[in-house]
Biopython code that builds the backbone (N, CA, C, O; Angstrom):
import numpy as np
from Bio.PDB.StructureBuilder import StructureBuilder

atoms = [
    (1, "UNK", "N", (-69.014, 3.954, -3.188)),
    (1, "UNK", "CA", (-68.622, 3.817, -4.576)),
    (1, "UNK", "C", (-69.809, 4.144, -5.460)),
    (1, "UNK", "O", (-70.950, 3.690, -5.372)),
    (2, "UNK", "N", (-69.430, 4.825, -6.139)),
    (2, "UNK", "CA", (-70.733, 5.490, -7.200)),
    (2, "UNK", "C", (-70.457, 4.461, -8.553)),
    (2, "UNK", "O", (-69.383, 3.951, -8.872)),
    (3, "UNK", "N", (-71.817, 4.325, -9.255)),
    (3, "UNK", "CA", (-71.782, 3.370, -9.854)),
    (3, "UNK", "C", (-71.938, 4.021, -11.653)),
    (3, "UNK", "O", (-71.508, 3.418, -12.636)),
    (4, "UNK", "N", (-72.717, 5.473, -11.679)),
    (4, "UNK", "CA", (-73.419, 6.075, -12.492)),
    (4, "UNK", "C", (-74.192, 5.675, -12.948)),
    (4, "UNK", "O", (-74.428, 5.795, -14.150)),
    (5, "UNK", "N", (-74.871, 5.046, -12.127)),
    (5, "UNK", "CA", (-76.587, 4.358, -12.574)),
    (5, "UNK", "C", (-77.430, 5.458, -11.919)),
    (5, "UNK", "O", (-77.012, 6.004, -10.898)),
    (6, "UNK", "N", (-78.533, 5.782, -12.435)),
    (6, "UNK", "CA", (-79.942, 6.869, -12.577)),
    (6, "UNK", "C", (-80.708, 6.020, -11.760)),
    (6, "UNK", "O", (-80.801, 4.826, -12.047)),
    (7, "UNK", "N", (-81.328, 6.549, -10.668)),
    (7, "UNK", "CA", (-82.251, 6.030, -9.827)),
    (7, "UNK", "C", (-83.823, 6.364, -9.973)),
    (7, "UNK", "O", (-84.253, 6.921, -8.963)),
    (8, "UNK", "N", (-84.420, 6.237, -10.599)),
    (8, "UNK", "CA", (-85.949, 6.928, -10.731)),
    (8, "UNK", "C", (-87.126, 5.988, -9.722)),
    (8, "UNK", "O", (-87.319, 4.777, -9.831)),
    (9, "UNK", "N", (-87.923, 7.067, -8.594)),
    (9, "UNK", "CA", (-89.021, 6.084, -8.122)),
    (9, "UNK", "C", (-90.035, 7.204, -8.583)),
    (9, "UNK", "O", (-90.034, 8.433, -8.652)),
    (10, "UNK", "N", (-91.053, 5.981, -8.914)),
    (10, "UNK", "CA", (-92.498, 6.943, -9.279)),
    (10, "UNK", "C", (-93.351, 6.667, -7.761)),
    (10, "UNK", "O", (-93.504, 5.574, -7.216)),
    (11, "UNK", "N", (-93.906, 8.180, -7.216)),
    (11, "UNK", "CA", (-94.722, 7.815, -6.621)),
    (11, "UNK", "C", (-95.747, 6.995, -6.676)),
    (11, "UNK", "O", (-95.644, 6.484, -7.791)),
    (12, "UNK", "N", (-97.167, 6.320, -5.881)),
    (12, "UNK", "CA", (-98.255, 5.452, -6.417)),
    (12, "UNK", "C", (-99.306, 6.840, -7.110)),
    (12, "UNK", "O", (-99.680, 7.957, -6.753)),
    (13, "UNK", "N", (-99.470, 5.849, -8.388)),
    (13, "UNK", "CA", (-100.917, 7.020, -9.038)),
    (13, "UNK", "C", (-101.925, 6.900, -7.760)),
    (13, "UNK", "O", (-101.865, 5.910, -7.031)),
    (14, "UNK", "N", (-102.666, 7.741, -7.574)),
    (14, "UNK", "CA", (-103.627, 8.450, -7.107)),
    (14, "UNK", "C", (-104.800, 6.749, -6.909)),
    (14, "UNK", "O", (-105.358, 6.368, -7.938)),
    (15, "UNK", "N", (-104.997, 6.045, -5.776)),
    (15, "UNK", "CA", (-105.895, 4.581, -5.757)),
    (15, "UNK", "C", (-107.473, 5.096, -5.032)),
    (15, "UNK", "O", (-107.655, 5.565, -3.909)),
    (16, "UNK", "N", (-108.459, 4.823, -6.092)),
    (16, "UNK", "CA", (-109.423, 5.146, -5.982)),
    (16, "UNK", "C", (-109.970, 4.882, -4.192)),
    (16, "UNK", "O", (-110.377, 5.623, -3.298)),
    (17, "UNK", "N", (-109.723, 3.546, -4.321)),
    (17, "UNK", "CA", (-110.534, 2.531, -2.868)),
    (17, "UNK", "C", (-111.571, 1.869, -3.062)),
    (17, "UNK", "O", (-112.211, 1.346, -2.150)),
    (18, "UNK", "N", (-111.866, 1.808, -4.265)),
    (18, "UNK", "CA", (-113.174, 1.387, -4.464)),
    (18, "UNK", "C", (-112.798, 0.258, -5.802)),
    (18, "UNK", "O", (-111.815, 0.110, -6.528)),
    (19, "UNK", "N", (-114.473, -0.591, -5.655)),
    (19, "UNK", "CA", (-113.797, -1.488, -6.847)),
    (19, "UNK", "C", (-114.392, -0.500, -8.239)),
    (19, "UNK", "O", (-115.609, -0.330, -8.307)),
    (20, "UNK", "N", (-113.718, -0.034, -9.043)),
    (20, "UNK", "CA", (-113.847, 0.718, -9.971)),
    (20, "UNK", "C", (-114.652, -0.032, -11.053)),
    (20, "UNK", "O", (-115.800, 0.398, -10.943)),
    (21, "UNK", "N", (-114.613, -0.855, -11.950)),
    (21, "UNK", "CA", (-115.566, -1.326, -12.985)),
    (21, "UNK", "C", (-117.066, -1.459, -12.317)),
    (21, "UNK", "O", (-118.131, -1.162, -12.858)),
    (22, "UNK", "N", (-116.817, -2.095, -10.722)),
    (22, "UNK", "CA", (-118.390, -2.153, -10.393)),
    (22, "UNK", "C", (-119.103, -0.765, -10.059)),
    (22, "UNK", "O", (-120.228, -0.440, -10.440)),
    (23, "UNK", "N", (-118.158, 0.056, -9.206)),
    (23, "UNK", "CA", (-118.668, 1.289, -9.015)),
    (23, "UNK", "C", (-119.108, 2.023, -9.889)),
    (23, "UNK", "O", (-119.978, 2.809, -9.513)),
    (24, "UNK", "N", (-118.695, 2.066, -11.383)),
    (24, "UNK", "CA", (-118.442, 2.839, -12.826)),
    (24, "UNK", "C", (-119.904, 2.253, -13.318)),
    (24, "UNK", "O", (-120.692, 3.015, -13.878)),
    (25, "UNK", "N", (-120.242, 0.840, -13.083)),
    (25, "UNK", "CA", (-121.464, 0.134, -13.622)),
    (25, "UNK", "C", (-122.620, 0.475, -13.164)),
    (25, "UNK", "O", (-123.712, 0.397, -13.727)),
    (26, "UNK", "N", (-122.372, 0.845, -12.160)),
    (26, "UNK", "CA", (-123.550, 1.089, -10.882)),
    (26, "UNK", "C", (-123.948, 2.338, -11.615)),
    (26, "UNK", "O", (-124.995, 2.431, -12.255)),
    (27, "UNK", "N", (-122.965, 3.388, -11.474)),
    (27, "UNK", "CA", (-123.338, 4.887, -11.287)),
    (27, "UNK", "C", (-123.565, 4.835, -12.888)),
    (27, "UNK", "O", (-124.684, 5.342, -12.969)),
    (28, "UNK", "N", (-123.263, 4.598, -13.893)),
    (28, "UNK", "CA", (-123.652, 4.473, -15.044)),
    (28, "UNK", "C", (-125.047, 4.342, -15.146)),
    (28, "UNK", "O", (-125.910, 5.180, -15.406)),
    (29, "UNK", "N", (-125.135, 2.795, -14.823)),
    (29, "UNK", "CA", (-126.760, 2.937, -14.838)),
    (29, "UNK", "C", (-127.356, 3.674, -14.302)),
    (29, "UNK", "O", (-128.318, 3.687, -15.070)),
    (30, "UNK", "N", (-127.759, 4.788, -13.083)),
    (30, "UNK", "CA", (-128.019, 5.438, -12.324)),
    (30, "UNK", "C", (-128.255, 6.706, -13.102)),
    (30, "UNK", "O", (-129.069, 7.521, -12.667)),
    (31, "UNK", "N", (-127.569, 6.941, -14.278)),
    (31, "UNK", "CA", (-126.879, 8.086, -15.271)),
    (31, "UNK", "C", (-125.911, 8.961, -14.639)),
    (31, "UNK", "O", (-125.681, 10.069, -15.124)),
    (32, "UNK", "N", (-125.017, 8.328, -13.040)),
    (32, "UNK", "CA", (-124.455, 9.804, -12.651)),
    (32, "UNK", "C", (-123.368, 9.958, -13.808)),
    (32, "UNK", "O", (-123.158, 9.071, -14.635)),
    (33, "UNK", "N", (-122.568, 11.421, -13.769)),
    (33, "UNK", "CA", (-121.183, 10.912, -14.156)),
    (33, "UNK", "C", (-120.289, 10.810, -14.042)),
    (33, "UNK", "O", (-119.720, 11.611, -13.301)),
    (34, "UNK", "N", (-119.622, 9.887, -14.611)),
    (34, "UNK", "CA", (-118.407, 9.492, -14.287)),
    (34, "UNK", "C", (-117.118, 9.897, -13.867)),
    (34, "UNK", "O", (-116.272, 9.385, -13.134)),
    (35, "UNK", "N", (-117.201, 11.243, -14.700)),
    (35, "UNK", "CA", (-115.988, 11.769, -14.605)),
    (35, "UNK", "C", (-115.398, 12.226, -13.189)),
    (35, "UNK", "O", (-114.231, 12.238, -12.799)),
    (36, "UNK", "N", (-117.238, 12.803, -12.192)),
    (36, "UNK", "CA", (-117.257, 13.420, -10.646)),
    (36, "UNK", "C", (-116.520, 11.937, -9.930)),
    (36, "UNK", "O", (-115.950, 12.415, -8.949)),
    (37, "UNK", "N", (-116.300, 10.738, -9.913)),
    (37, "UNK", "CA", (-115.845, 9.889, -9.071)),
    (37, "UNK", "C", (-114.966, 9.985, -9.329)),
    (37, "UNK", "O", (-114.565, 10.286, -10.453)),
    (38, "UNK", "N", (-114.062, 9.667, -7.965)),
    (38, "UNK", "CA", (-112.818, 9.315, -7.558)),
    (38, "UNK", "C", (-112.096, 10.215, -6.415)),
    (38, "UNK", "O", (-112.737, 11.203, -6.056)),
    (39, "UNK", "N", (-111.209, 10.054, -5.985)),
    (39, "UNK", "CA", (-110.270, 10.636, -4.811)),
    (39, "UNK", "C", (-109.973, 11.924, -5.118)),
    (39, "UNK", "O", (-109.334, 12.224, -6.126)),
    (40, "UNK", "N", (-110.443, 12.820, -4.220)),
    (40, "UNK", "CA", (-109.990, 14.379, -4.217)),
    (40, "UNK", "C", (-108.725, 14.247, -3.839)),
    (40, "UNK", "O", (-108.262, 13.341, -3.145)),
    (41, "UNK", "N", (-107.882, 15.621, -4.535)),
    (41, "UNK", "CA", (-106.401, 15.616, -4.103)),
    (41, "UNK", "C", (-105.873, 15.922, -3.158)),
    (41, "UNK", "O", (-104.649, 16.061, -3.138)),
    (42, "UNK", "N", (-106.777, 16.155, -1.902)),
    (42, "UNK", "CA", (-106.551, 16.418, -0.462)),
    (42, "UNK", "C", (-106.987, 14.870, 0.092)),
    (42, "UNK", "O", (-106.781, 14.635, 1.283)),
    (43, "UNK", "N", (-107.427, 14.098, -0.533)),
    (43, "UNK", "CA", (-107.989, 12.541, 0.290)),
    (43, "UNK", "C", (-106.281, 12.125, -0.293)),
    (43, "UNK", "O", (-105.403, 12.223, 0.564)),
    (44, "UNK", "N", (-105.849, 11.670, -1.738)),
    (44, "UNK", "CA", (-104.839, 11.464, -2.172)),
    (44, "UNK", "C", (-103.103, 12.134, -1.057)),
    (44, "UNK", "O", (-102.324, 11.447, -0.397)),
    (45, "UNK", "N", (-103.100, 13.244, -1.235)),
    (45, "UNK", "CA", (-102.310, 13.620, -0.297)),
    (45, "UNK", "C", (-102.146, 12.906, 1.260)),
    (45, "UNK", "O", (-101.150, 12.450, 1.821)),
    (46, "UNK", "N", (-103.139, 12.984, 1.564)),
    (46, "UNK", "CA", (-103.099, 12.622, 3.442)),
    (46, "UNK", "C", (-102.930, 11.424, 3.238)),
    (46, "UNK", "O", (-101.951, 11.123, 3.919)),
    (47, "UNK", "N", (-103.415, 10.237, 2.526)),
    (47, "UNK", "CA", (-103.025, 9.278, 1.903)),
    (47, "UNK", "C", (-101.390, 8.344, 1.993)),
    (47, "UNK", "O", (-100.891, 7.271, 2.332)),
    (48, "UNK", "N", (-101.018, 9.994, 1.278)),
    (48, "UNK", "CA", (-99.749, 9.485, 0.786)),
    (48, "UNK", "C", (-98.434, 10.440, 1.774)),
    (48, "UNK", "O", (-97.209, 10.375, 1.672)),
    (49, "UNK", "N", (-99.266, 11.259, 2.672)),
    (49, "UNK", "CA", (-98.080, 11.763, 3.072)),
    (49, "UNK", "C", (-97.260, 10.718, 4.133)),
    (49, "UNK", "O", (-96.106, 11.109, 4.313)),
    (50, "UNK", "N", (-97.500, 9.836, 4.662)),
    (50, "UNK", "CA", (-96.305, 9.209, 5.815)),
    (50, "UNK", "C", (-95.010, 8.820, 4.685)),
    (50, "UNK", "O", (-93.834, 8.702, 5.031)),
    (51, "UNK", "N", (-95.392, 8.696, 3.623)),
    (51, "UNK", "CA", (-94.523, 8.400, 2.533)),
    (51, "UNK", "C", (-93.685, 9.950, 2.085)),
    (51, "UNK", "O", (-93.235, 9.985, 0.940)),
    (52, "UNK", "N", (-93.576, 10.637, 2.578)),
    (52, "UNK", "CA", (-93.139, 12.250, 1.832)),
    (52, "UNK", "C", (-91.937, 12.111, 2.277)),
    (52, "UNK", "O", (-91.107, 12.207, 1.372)),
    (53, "UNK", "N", (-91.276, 11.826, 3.836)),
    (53, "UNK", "CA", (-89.910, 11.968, 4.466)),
    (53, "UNK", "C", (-88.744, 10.805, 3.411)),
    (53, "UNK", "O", (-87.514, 10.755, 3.383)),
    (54, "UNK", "N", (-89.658, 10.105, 2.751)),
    (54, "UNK", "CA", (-89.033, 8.819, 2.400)),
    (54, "UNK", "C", (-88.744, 9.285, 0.879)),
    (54, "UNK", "O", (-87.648, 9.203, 0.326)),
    (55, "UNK", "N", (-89.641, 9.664, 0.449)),
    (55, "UNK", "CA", (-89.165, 10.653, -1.059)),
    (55, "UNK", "C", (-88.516, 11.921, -1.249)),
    (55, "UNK", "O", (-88.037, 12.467, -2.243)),
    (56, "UNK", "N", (-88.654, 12.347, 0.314)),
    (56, "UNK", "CA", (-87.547, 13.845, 0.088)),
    (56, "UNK", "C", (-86.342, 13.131, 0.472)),
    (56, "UNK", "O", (-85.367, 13.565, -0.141)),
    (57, "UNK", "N", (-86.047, 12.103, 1.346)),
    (57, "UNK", "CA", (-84.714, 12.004, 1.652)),
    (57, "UNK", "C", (-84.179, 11.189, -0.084)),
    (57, "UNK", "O", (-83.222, 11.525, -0.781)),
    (58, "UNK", "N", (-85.051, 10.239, -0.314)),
    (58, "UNK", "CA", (-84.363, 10.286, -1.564)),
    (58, "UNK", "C", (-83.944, 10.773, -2.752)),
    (58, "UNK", "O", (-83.098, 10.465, -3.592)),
    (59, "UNK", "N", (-84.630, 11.484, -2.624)),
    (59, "UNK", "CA", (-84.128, 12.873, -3.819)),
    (59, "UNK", "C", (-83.061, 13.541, -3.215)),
    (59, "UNK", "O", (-82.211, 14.099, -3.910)),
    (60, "UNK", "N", (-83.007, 13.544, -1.850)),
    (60, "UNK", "CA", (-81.832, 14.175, -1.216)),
    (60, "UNK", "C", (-80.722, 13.210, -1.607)),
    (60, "UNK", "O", (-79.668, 13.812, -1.812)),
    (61, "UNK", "N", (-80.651, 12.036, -1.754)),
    (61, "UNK", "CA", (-79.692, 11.294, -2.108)),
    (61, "UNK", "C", (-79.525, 10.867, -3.508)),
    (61, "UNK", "O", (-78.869, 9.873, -3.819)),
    (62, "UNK", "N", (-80.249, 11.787, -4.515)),
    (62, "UNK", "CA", (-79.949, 11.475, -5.840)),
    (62, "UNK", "C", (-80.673, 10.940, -6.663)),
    (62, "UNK", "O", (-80.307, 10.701, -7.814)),
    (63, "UNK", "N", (-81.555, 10.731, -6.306)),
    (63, "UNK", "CA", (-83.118, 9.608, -6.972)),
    (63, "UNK", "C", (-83.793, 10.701, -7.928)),
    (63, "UNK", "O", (-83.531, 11.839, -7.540)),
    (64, "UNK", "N", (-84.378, 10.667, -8.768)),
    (64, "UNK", "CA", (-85.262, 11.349, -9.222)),
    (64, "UNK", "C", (-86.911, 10.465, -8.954)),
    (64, "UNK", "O", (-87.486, 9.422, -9.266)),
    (65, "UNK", "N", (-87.094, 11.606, -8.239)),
    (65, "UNK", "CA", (-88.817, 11.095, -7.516)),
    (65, "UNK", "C", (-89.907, 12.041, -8.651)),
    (65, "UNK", "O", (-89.842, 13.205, -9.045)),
    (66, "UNK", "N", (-90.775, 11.050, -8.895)),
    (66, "UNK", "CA", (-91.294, 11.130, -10.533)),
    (66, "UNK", "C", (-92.814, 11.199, -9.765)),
    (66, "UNK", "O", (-93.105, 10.263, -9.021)),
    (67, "UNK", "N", (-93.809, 12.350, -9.957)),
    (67, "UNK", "CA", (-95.369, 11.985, -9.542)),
    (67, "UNK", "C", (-96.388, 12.091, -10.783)),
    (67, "UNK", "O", (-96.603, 13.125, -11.415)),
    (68, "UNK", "N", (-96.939, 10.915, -11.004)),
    (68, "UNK", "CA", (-97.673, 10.849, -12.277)),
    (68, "UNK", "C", (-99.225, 11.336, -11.836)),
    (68, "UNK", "O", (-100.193, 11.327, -12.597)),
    (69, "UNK", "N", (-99.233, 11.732, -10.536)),
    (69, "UNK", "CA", (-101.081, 12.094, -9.667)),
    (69, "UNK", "C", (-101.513, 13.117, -10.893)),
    (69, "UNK", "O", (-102.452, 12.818, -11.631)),
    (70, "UNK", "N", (-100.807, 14.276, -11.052)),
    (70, "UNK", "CA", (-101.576, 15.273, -11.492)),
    (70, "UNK", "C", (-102.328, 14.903, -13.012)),
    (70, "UNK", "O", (-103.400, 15.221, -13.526)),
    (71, "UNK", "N", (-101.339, 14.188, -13.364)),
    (71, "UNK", "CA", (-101.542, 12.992, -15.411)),
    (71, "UNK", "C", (-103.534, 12.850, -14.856)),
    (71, "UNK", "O", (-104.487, 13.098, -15.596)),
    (72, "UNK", "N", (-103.611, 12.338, -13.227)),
    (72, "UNK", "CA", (-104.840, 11.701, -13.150)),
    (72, "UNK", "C", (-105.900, 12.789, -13.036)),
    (72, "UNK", "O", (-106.893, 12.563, -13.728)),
    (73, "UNK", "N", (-105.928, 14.007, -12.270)),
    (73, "UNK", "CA", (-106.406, 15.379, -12.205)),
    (73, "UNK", "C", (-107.181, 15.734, -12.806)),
    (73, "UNK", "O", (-106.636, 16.191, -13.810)),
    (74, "UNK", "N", (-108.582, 15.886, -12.904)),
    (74, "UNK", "CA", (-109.570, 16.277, -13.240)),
    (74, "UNK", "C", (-109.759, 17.534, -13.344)),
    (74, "UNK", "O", (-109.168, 18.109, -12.430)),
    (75, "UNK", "N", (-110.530, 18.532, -14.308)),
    (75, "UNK", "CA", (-110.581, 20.098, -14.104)),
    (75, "UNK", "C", (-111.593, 20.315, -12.553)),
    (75, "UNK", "O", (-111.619, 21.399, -11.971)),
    (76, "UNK", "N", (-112.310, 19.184, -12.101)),
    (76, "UNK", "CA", (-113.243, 19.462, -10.954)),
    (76, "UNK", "C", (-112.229, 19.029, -9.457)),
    (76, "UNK", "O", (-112.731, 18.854, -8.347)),
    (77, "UNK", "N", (-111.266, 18.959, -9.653)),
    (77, "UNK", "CA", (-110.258, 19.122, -8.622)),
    (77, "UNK", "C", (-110.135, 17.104, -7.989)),
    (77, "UNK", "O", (-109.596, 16.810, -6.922)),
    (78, "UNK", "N", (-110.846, 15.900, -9.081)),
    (78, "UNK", "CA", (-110.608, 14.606, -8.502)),
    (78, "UNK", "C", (-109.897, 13.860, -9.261)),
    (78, "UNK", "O", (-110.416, 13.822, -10.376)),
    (79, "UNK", "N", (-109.319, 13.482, -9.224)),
    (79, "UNK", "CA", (-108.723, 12.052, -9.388)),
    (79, "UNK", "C", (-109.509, 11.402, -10.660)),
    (79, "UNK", "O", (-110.691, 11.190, -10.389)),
    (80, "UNK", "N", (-109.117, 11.023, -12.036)),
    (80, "UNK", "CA", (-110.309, 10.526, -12.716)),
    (80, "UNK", "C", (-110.138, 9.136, -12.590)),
    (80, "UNK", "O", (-109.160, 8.710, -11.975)),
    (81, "UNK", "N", (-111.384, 7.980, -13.349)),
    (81, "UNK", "CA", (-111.318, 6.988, -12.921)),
    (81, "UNK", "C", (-111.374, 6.355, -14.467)),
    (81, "UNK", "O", (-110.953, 5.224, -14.709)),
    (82, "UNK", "N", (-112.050, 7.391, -15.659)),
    (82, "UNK", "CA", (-112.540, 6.959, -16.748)),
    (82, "UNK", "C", (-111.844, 7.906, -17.547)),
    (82, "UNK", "O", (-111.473, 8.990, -17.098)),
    (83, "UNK", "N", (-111.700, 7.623, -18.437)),
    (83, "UNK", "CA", (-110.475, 8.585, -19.691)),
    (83, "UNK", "C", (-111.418, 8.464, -21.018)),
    (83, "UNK", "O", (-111.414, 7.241, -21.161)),
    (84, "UNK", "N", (-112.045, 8.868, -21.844)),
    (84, "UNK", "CA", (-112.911, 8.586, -23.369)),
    (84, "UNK", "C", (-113.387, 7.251, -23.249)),
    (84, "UNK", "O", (-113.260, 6.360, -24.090)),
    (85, "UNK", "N", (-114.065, 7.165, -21.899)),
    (85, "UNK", "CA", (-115.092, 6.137, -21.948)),
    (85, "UNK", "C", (-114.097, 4.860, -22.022)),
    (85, "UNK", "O", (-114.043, 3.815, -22.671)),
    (86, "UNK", "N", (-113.426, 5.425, -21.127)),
    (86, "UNK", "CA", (-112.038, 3.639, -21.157)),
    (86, "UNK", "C", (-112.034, 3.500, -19.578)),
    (86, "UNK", "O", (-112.081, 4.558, -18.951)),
    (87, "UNK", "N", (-111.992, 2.491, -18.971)),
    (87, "UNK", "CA", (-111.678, 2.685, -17.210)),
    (87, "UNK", "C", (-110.341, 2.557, -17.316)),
    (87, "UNK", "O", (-109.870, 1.929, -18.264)),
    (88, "UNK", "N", (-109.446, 3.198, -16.253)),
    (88, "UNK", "CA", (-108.507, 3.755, -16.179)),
    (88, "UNK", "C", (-107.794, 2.788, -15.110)),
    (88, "UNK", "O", (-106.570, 2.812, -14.987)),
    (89, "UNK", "N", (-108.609, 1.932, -14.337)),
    (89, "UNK", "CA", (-108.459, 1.018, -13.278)),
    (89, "UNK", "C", (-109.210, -0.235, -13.670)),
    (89, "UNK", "O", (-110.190, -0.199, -14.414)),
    (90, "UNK", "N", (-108.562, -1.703, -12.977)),
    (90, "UNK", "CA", (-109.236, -3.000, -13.321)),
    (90, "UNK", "C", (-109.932, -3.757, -12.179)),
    (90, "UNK", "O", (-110.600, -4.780, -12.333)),
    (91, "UNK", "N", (-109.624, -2.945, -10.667)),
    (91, "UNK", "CA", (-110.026, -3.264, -9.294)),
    (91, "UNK", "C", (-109.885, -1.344, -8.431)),
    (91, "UNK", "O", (-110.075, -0.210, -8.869)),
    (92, "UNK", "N", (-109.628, -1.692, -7.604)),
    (92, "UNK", "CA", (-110.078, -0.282, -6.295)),
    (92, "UNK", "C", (-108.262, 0.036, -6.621)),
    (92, "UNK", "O", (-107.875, 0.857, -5.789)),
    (93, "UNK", "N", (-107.438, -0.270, -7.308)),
    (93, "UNK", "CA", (-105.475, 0.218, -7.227)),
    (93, "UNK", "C", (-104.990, 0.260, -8.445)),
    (93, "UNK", "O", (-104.419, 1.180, -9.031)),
    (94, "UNK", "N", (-105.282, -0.897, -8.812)),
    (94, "UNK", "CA", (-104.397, -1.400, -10.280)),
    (94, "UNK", "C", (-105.064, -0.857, -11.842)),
    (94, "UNK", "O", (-106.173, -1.086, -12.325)),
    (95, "UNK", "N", (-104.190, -0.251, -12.254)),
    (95, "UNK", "CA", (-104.599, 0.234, -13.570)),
    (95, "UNK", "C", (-104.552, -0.724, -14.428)),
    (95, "UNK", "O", (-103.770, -1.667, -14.545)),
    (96, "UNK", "N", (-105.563, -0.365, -15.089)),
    (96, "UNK", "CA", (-105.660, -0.673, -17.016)),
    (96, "UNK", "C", (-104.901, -0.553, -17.856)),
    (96, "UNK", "O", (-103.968, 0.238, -17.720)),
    (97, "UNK", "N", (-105.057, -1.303, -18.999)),
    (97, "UNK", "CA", (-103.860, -0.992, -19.986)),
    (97, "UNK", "C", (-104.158, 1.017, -20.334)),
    (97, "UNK", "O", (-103.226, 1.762, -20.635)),
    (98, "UNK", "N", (-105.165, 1.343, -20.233)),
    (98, "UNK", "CA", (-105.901, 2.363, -20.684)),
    (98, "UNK", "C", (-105.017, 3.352, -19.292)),
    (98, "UNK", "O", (-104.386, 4.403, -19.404)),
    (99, "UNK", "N", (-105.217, 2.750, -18.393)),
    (99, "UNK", "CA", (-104.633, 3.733, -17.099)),
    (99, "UNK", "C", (-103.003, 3.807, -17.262)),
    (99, "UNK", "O", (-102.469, 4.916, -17.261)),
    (100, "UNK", "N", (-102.300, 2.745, -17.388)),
    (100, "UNK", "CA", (-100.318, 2.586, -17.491)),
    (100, "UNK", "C", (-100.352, 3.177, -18.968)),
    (100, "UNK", "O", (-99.278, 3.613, -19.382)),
    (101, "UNK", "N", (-101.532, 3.249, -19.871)),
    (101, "UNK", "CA", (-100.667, 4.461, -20.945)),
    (101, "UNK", "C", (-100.864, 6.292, -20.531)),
    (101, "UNK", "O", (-100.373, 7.335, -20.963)),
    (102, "UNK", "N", (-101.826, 5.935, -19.504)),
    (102, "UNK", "CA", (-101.283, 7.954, -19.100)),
    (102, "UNK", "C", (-99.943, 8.164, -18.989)),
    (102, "UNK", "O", (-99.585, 9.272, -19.389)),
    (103, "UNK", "N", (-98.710, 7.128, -18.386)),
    (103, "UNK", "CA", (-97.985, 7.466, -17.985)),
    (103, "UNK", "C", (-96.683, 7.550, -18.954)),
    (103, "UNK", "O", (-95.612, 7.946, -18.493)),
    (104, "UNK", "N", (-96.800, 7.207, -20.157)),
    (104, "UNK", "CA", (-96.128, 7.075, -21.169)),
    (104, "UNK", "C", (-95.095, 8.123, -21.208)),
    (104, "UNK", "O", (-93.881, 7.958, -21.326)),
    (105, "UNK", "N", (-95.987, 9.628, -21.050)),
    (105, "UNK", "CA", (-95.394, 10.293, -21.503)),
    (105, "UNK", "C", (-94.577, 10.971, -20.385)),
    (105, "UNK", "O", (-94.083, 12.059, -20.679)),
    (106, "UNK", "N", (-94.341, 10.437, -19.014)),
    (106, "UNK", "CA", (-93.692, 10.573, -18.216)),
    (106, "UNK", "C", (-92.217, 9.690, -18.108)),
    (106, "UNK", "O", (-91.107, 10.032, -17.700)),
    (107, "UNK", "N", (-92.705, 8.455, -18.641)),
    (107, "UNK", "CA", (-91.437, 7.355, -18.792)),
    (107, "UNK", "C", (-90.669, 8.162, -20.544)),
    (107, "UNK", "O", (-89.460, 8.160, -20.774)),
    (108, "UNK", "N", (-91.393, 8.566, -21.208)),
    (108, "UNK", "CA", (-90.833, 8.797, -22.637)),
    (108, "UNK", "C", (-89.294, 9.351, -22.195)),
    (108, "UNK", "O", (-88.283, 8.654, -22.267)),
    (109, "UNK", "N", (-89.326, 10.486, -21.812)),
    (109, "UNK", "CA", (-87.745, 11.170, -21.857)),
    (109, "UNK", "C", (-86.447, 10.053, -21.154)),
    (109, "UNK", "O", (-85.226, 10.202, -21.108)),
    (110, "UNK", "N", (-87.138, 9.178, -20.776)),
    (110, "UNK", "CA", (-86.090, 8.229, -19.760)),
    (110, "UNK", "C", (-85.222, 7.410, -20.664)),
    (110, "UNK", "O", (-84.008, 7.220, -20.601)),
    (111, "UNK", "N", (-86.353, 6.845, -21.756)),
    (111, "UNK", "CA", (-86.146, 5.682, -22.640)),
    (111, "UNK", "C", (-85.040, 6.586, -24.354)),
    (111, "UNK", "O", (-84.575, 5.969, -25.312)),
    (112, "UNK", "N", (-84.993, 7.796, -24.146)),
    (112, "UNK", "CA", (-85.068, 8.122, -25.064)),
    (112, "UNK", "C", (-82.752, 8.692, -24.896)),
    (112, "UNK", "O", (-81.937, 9.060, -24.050)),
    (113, "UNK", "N", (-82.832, 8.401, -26.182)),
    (113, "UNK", "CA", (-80.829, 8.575, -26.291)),
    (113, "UNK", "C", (-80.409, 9.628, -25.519)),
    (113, "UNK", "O", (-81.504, 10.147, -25.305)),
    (114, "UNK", "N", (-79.816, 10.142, -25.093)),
    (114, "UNK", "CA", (-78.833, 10.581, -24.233)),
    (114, "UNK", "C", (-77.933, 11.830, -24.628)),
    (114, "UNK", "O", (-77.054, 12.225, -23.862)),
]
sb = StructureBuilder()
sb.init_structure("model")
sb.init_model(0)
sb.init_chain("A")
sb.init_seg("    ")
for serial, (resi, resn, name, xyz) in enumerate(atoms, 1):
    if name == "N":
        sb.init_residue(resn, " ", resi, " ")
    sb.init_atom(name, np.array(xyz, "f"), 0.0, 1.0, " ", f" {name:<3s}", serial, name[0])
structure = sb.get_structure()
């Protein structure tokens, strides 16, 4: 029985592994920068592929499977961790208020009339 309810899963954003404010503090002081840390999109991928059979079959069944990774994408090919000097993460997974507004503009068309 079909219900006409919209199924949306977002893949996980892109998780550093690391604790991010301390790592960000460290290399700060150090002067590296910031922007070079975080997960290349080949560490991210292998990561996340045992999860791929589980998002193609659901899209095969009607889901719209949503990936917000690239929102995180750096022009140097990583994962960013810092956005205009905001951290983007609050531990080594969980985003910031600064990190859940990249995704705004991915949820926007969902929320929006019909």
């Amino acid at each position: 029985m079909k219900s006409g309810a919209r199924v949306y899963v977002l893949k996980d954003v892109p998780k550093p592994g690391f604790d991010v404010p301390r790592i960000a503090a460290l290399n700060a002081l150090r002067g590296v920068d910031l922007e070079a840390l975080g997960l290349t999109k080949e560490q991210h991928q292998q990561s996340e592929a045992a999860l791929e059979p589980t998002f193609g079959e659901l899209a095969r069944m009607g889901a719209t499977v949503m990936d917000a990774a690239d929102i995180f994408l750096t022009p140097q090919g990583n994962y960013r961790i810092i956005k205009d000097g905001k951290l983007l993460y609050f531990d080594s997974n969980h985003l910031t208020l600064e990190g859940a507004d990249l995704l705004v503009p991915l949820f926007r068309p969902l929320f929006q009339a019909q």
